[in-house]
Each structure stands twice: as C-alpha cells, then as structure tokens.
C-alpha positions as CSV (number, residue, x, y, z in Angstrom):
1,X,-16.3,1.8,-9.2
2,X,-13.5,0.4,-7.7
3,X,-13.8,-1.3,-4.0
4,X,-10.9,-1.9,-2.0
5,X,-10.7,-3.9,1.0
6,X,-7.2,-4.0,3.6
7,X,-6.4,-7.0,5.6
8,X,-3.4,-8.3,8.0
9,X,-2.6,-5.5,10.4
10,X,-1.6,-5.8,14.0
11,X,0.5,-5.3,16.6
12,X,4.4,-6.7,16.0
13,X,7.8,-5.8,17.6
14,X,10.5,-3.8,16.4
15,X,12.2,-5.7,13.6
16,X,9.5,-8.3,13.1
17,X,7.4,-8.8,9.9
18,X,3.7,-8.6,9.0
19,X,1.7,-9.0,5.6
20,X,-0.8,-6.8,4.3
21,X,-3.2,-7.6,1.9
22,X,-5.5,-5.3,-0.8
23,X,-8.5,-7.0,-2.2
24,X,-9.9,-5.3,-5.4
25,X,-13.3,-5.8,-6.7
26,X,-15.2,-4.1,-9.3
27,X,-12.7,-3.2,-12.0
28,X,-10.1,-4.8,-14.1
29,X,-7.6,-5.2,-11.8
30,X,-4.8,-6.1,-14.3
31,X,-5.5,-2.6,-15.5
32,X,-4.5,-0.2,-13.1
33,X,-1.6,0.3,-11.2
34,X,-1.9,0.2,-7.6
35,X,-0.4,1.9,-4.3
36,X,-0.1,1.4,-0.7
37,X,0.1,4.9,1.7
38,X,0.3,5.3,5.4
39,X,-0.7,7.6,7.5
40,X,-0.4,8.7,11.6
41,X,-2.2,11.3,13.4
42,X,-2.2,14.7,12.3
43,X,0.5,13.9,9.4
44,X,-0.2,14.1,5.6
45,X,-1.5,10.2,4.2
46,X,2.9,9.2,3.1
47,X,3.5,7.2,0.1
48,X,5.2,4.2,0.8
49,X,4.9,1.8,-2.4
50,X,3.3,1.6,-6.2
51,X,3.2,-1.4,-8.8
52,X,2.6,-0.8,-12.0
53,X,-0.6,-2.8,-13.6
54,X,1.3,-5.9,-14.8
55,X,3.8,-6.1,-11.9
56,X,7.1,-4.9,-13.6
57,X,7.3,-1.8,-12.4
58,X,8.0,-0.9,-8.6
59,X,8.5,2.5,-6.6
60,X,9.2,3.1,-3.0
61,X,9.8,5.7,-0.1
62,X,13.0,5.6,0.9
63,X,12.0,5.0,4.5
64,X,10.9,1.5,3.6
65,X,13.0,0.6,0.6
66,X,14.9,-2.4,1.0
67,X,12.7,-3.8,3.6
68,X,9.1,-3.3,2.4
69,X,8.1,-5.2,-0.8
70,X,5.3,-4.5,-3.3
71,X,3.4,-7.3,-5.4
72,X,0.3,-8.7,-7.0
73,X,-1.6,-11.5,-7.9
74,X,-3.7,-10.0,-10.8
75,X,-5.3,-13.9,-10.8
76,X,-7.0,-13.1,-7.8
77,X,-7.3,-9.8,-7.0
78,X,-5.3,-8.8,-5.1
79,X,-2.0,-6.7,-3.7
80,X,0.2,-7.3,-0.9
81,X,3.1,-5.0,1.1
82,X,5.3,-7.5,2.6
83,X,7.2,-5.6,5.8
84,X,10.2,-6.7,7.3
85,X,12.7,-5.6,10.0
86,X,9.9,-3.6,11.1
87,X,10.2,-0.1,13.0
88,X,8.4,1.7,15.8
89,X,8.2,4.7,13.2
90,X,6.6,2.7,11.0
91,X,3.3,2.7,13.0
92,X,0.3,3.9,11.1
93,X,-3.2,3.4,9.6
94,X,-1.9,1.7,5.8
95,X,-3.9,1.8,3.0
96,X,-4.3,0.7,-0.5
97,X,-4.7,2.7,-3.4
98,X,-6.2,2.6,-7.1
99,X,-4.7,4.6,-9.7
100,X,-7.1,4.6,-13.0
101,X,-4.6,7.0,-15.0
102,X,-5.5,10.6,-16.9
103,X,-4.2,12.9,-14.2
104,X,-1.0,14.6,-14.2
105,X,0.2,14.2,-10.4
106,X,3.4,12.3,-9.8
107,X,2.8,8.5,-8.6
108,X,3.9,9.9,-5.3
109,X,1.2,12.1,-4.6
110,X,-2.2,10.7,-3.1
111,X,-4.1,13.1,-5.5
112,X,-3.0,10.6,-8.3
113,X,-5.4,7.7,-6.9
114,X,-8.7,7.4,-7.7
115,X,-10.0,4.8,-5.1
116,X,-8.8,3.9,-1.5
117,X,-9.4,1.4,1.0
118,X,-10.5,1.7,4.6
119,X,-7.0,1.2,6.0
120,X,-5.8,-1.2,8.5
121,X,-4.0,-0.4,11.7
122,X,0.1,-1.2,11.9
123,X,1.4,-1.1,15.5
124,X,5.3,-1.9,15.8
125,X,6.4,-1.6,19.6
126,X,10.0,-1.2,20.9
C-alpha cells in the first residue's frame, strides 16, 4: 500500500509559478515510476507529467511541455511538478500518481496507476 500525500497549491496569476510536491510513504519509492494528472469539473482526470523510477526518463502533455517540469528526490520521498508561465487554463485539482507496473495501458492513461493522492487545488487568475 502506497500513500500519497499533495502539497503547494494556491491561487497565482497568469504567468506566475508555483511548486507542487508528492510525498510517498509505504513502498519503495525508487521503484515505481510516478505521475502527476489534473483534473476540472466535469472533464476526464488529464495527464500532464510521468518520471520514470530513477529520474531519467520524462513524458509530458503538450499543454505544459516546456513550461512544467517533473522530478524526484528518491532520498526523501518525494516528487515535485515545478509550473511556470502559468495559465488561467491550467486551473485544476492536481494530483499525484503511483504506477507499480504489470498493466498494459499507455503511461498516459490514468488506468495505468495504481495509487493516487488526494489532490491539491491550482487556481491561476487572469
């Protein structure tokens, strides 16, 4: 069992930055890969980022590529989404995700993720 904790939403304006932070407790963290999703009312939970267990490996949506950046500290736990240039249309409930490995979706997909956070609320006003 895998717990996952979010941290470091809030309210920012258009083009500002804000740092999001994932927690992990009660696996081996350096052994799964991890994600972060968004989602807004009434919309399917979006992919925006994944790492790969060790770090070298990174994906992302193009909405947030080149601006968003995915990492971890597998000394302490933990994964981060650092967002700059921020956009109204990047307002939603983020969340962080755990993917164990053995299933056959595409990294992309939220069916791939075996554990998930609670989420913490982004707000970016114009």
């Amino acid at each position: 069992q895998v717990q996952l904790v979010e941290s470091g939403g809030g309210l920012v304006q258009a083009g500002g930055s804000l740092r999001l932070s994932c927690a992990a407790s009660g696996g081996t963290f350096s052994n799964i890969d991890m994600g972060w999703f968004r989602q807004t009312p009434g919309k399917e939970r979006e992919f925006v980022a994944r790492i790969s267990r060790w770090g070298y490996s990174t994906y992302y949506s193009d909405s947030v590529k080149g601006r968003f950046t995915i990492s971890r500290d597998n000394a302490n736990n933990t994964l981060y989404l650092q967002m700059n240039s921020l956009k109204p249309e990047d307002t939603a409930v983020y969340y962080c995700a755990a993917d164990l490995g053995g299933k056959t979706y595409v990294y992309t997909n939220r069916r791939s993720y075996d554990y998930w956070g609670q989420g913490t609320q982004v707000t970016v006003s114009s």
